[in-house]
N, C-alpha and C positions, 0 to 999 in steps of 0.2 A: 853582141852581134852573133850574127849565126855562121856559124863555117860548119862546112858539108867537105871532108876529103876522100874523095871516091878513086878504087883503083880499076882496072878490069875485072879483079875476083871480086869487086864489091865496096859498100862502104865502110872503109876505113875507121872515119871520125865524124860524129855526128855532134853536136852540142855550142852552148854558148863558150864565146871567148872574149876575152878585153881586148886583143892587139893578138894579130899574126904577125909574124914577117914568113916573106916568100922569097925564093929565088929566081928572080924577073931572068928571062932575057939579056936583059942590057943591066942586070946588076939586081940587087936585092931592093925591096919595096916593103914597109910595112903598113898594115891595114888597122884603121880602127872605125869604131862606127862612125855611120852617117858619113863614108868617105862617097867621095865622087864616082859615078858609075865608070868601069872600063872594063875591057879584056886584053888578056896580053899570054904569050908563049912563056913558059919556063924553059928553067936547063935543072942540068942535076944539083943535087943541094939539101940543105934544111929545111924544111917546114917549121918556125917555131911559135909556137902558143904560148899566148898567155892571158893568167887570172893573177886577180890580185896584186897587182904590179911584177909578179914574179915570174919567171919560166916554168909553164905547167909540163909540156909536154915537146918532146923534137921527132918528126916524122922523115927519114928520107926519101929525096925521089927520086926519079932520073928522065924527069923531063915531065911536060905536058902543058895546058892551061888552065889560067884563071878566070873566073868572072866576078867582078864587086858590082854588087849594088848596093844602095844605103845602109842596106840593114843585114847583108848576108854578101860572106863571100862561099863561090864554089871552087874548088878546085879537083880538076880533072888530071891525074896524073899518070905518065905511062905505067910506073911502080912504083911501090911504095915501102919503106922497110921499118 
């Protein structure tokens, strides 16, 4: 799946991943491909990625949204660390 994480200075992280989790709103949500389309508000929190069944990568944010669709998530974040 494709995740795109963009901050205001720019994009962040471009590239394929197996499995995100994000910090939803209403609690944490993980994404993998072909999940169902939505959008939803963040809070602050981890970004975590992963390849290979393992943890590749952990992004902080401090807020923002999501969009999934099948084959790609976006996330739009206030900042990102």
């Amino acid at each position: 799946m494709q995740l795109s994480l963009i901050s205001p200075e720019g994009i962040v992280f471009t590239g394929d991943v197996e499995m995100i989790v994000i910090p939803g709103a209403k609690g944490d949500f993980g994404v993998l491909d072909r999940h169902a389309p939505f959008m939803t508000m963040l809070r602050k929190g981890p970004v975590t990625l992963y390849q290979n069944g393992h943890k590749h990568q952990v992004f902080n944010i401090s807020g923002g949204f999501c969009e999934v669709i099948p084959d790609r998530c976006i996330v739009l974040a206030d900042s990102v660390e």
